[in-house]
C-alpha positions as CSV (number, residue, x, y, z in Angstrom):
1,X,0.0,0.0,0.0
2,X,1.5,3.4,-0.9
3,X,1.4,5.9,2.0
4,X,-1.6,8.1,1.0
5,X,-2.2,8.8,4.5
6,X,0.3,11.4,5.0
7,X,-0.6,13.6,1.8
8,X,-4.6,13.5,2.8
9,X,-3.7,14.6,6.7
10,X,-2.0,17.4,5.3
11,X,-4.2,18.3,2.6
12,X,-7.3,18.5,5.4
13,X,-5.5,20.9,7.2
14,X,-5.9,23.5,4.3
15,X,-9.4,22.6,3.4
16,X,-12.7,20.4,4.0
17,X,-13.2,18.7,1.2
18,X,-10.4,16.5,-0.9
19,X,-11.5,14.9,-4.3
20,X,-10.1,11.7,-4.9
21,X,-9.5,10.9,-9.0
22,X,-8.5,7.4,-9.7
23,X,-10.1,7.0,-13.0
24,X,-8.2,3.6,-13.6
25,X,-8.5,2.2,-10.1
26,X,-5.0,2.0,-9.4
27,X,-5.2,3.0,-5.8
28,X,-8.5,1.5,-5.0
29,X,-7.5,-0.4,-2.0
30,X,-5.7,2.1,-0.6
31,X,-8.3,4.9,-0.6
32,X,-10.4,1.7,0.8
33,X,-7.7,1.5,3.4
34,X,-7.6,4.8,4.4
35,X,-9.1,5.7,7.9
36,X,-8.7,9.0,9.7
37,X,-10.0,10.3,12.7
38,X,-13.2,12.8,11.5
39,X,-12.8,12.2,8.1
40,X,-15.9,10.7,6.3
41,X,-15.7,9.1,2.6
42,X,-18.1,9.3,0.4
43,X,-18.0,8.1,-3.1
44,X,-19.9,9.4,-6.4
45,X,-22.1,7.1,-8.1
46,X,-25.0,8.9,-10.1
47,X,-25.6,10.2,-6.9
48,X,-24.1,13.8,-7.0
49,X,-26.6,16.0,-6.3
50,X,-26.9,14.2,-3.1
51,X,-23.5,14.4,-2.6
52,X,-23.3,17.9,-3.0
53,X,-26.3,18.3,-0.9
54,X,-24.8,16.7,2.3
55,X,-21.6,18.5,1.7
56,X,-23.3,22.1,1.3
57,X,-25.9,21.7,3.6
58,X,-26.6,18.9,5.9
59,X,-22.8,18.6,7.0
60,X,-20.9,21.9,5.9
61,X,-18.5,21.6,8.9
62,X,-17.5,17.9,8.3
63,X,-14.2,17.0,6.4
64,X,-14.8,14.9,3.3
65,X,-12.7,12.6,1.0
């Protein structure tokens, strides 16, 4: 597993919300992997106005990957 972990920690310390492109599924297991404390994930699957809702609205305060 390639350490992800370290880039995303820093990354939420700049900003809420980190989108995650892995078109060909490279690091699939490693997002998968990934845990940190107060972080929720939350993947897009034809579901993006409902993403966007929850992120906007329902949760603005919560960090997001």
């Amino acid at each position: 597993m390639s350490n992800i972990k370290n880039p995303l920690t820093r990354s939420f310390k700049k900003q809420l919300i980190v989108f995650w492109y892995d078109t060909d599924k490279e690091l699939r297991s490693d997002f998968e992997a990934v845990d940190l404390p107060g972080v929720n994930k939350i993947e897009l699957s034809n579901n993006e106005f409902t993403v966007k809702y929850r992120l906007l609205r329902e949760e603005p305060d919560r960090l997001f990957t």
